[in-house]
N, C-alpha and C positions, 0 to 999 in steps of 0.2 A: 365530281362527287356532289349530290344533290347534298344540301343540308336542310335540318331542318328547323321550324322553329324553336325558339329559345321555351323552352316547357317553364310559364308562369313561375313554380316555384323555385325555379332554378335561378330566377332574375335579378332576386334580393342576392344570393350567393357569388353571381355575377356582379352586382353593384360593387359589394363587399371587397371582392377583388379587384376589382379597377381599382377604386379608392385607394387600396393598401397598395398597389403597386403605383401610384401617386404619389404616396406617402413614406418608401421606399428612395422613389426618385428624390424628393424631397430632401432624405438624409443622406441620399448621393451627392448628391449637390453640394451640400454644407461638408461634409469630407473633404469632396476634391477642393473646393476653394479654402479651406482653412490653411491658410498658411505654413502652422504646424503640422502637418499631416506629413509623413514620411513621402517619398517620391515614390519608393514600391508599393506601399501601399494605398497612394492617390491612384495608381496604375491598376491596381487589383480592383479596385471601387469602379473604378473605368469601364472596365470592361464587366463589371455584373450591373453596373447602370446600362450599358450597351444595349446590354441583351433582353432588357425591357422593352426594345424600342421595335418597329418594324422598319426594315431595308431602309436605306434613301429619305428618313424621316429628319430634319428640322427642328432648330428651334432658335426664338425670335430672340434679339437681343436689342434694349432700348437705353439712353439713358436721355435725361433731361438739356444734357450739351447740342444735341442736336432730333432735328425731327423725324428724321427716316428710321427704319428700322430695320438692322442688317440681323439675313438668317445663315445658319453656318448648320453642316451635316454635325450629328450628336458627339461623335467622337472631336471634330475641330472645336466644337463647343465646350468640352470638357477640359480642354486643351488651355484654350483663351482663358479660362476662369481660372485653369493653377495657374498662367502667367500674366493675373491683372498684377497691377504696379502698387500696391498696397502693403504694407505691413503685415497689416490685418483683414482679414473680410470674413461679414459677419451675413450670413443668407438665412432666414426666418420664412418658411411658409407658415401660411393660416386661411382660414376660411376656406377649406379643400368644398367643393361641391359641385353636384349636375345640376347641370343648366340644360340640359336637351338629353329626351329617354332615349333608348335604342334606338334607332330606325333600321328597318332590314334593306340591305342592298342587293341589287340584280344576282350579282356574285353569291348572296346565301348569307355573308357576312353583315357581321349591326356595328355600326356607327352610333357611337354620343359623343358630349364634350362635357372634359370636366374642368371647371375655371377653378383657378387657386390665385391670392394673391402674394408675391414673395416680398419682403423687405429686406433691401440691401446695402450694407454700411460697409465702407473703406475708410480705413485709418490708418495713417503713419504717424508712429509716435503714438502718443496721447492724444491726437489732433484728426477730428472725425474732416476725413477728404473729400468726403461723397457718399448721397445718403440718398436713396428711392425707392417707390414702390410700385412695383407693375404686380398690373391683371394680366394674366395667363391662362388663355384658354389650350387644352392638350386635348386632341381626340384622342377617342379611345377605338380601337375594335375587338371584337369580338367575335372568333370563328372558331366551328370545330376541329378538335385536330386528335388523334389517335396515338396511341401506345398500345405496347405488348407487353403484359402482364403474365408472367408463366403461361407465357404460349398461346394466349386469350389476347385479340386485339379490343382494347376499351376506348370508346372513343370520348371527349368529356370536350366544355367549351374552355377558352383561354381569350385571357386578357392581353393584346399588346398598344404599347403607346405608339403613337401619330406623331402629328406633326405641334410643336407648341408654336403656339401666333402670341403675341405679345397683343393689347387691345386696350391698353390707356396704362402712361406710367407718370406720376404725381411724387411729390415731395413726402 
């Protein structure tokens, strides 16, 4: 199916939705690792954080102990964050922003990145364990896709997230 360009005024409402489904992930994130969080309920966040994502997507994880930076499929990611070894843990994004506008690919589908940076604290006890801040760039895409509306198919564009790369993590 040929697609076609993204109609100017539709771009802002595009942006808008990337963003918010960023900022969605964001309060997925601080769920699943909150310590408190029920287990059925870490699971149900789980899987509507999932389904933000596209297939076989990634995401980076870094800390200051070492220099490499190990990528894990979304779901093992969510996994690893209910079982860090912390008491506590405390995830803060800020500064959600595009860093690169759409670009259209061969496929029909647009390609951006939105970089956010998180800040991330573990405590046991009263006693802060471990404390970081990574930059996180996440593509985004962008494709059309269709529904059947009383019997009417509508076709409209959708946001799904990429791959998140980790790209410098600080104290």
């Amino acid at each position: 199916m040929a697609q076609n360009a993204v109609d100017p005024n539709r771009e802002k409402a595009i942006d808008s939705l990337a963003l918010e489904k960023v900022k969605d992930l964001g309060k997925y994130i601080k769920i699943i690792g909150n310590k408190s969080t029920p287990y059925n309920e870490a699971t149900r966040v789980m899987d509507r954080a999932e389904e933000l994502f596209a297939p076989g997507s990634e995401m980076g994880v870094s800390s200051l102990a070492k220099e490499e930076i190990e990528y894990y499929k979304v779901r093992e990611y969510f996994r690893r964050l209910m079982a860090l070894n912390y008491d506590k843990v405390t995830i803060e994004w800020y500064d959600v922003h595009y860093i690169s506008d759409l670009e259209r690919q061969p496929d029909g589908r647009y390609v951006g990145v939105v970089t956010i940076y998180q800040k991330f604290e573990g405590t046991n006890g009263d006693k802060l364990a471990y404390k970081d801040t990574t930059k996180k760039d996440i593509t985004i895409y962008v494709e059309k896709k269709e529904t059947q509306i009383a019997g009417r198919t509508i076709e409209f564009w959708d946001v799904i997230l990429g791959d998140i790369r980790v790209s410098e993590t600080s104290i």
